[in-house]
N, C-alpha and C positions, 0 to 999 in steps of 0.2 A: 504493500500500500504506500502510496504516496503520501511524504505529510507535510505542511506549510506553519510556519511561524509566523503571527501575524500580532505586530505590536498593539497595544491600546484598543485589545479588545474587548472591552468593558461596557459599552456603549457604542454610540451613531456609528459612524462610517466601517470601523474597525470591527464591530460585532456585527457588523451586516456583512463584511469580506467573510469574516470565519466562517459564518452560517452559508452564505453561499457557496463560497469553497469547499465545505465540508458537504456539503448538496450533489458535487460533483465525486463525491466518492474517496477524497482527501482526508489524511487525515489530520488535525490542527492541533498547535500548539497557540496557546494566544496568552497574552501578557494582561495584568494592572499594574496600576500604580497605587492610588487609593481607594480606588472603586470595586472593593471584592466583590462584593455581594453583585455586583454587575455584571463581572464575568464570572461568576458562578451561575448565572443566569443562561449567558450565551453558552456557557457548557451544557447546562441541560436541554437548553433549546436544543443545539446539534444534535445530543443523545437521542432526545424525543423521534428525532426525525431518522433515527436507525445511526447517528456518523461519532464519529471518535473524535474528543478533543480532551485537551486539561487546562489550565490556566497555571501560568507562573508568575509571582510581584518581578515587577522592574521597574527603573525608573532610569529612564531610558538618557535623564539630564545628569548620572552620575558613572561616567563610563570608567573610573574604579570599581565598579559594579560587575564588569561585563562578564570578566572569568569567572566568577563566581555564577555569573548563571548560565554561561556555557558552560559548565558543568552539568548544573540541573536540565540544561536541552537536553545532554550527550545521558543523563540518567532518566528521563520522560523516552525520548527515542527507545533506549533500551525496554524500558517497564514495560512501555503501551505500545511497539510496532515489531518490538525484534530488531531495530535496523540502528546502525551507527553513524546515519549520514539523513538530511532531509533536503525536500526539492524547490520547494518555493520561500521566499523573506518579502514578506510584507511592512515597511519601513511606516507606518504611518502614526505611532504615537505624538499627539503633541498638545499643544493647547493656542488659542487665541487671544488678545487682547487689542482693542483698541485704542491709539497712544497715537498723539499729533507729533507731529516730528519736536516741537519747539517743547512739548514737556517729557520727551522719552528718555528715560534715568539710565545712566549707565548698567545698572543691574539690572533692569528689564530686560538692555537690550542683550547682557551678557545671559540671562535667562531663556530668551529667544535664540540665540547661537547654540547653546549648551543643548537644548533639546530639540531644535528642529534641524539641527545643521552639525554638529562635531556628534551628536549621540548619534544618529544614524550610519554617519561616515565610521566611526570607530566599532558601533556595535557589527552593522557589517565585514568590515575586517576582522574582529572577533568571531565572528560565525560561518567564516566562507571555507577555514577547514572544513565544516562542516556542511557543508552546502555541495549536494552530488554537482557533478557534471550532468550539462543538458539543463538544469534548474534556469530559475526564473525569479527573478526581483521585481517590487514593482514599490514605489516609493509616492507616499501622499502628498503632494507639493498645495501647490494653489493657485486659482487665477487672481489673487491679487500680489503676483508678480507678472501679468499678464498684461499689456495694453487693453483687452478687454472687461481686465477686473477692478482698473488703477481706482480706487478709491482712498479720499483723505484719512490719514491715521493708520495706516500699517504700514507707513515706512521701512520699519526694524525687520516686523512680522514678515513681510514680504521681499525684504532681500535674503531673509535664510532660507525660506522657501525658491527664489531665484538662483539662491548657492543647491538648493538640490537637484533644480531643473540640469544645471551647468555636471555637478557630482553622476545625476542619471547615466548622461552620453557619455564621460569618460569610463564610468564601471562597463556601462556598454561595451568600451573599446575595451579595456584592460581584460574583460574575464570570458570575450568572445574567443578567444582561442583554447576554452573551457565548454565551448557551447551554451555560456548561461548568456540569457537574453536580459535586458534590464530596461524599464521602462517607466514613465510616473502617469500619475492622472492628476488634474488640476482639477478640484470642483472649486465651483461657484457655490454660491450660496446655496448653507444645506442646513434643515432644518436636526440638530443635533445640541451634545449638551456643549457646546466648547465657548468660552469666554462667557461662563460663570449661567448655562443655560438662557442666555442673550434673547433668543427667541419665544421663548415662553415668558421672560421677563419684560421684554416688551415688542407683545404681538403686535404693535401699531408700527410697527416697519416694515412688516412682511410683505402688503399692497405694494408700496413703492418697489420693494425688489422683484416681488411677481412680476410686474406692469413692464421692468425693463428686461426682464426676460421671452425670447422670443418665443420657448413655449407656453409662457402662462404662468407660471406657478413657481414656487421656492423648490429647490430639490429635495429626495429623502434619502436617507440613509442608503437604500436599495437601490439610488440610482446611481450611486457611488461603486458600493462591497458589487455588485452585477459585472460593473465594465471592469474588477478587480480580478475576480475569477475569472473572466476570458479574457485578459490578458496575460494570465498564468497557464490556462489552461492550453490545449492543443489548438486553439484556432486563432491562437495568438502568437504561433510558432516561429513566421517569419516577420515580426513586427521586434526591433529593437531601438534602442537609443531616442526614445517617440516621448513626449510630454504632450498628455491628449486631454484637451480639456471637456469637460464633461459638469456643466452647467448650465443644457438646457437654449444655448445660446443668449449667454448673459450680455447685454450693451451692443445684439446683432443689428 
């Protein structure tokens, strides 16, 4: 059985990749940070639905962390699959905050690099022993590193996500003579918990962002974890080095 590691699966984007993935017959590994009871949830979810996963803590902004839990991979692997190697890394833990360039604290921004930009790059490096040949990465970026996402106040937020877009193409290059494909998705706005449940705290913005979206509506978690799994999966096979956004046509 195949199995996929998929960060910050606790909740929105991340527990909808696992569950998807796991849909296709995969088996998952998926991370928290603070949110157990979250993904203990998406663990059962998958179970329910006949698929294999466990959840492991990480915290993906302390990459003295990382051996310590490439261990626990290399002993989940062993427990739950029999195998000493897994196929797909799902890069997408992180978190959002909205910050005007002219009040963004040096520790913010150092908190935004730490977890969207050196924790992925490092944790990946830490896990690509363990990452078969032929595998697949696909890394959470965002269109507000995008001309089509540029909106005020994520200046910080969206050049660490533009440092993944840039990090994407080179792992691309670097691990293609490995056979691993590497690829990100950009959403646009997606109705999930990040920057403190934003959406639920204040539903009166969500018209405005429907309205400039060319299909209508805010995105869901499922329309995210979907284009995650196929582009892990087999019909994403000759697609590499691609940052695909996936927003519904946000500002088309």
């Amino acid at each position: 059985m195949q199995v996929a590691i998929v960060t910050g699966g606790s909740s929105g984007i991340g527990a909808s990749a696992a569950m998807q993935i796991a849909k296709r017959g995969v088996g998952v590994i998926l991370t928290y940070n603070t949110n157990e009871a979250g993904a203990r949830e998406t663990v059962e979810a998958i179970e329910r639905d006949g698929g294999t996963a466990v959840a492991l803590p990480l915290d993906v902004g302390r990459s003295q962390t990382f051996p310590e839990f490439r261990d626990a991979v290399v002993a989940a692997l062993r427990d739950n699959w029999n195998r000493e190697s897994f196929d797909f890394l799902v890069n997408n833990a992180g978190f959002g905050q909205m910050s005007m360039f002219e009040q963004t604290s040096e520790e913010l921004f150092d908190r935004f690099m730490r977890v969207l930009l050196k924790g992925p790059y490092f944790l990946t490096q830490a896990l690509l022993p363990l990452l078969a040949n032929g595998g697949a990465i696909v890394n959470t970026t965002s269109n507000s590193a995008l001309v089509s996402g540029l909106e005020p106040g994520y200046s910080a937020y969206a050049s660490m996500k533009g440092g993944l877009i840039v990090l994407t193409r080179y792992l691309a290059k670097e691990l293609s003579p490995r056979g691993i494909r590497v690829n990100s998705v950009a959403p646009g706005s997606t109705r999930t918990r990040i920057a403190d449940n934003a959406f639920e705290r204040y539903p009166e913005v969500i018209p405005a962002m429907a309205a400039k979206t060319a299909l209508g509506r805010l995105g869901e978690p499922d329309d995210i974890g979907i284009a995650i799994a196929a582009l892990l999966s087999e019909e994403g096979r000759w697609i590499t080095a691609q940052n695909i956004e996936v927003d519904g046509g946000y500002n088309l």
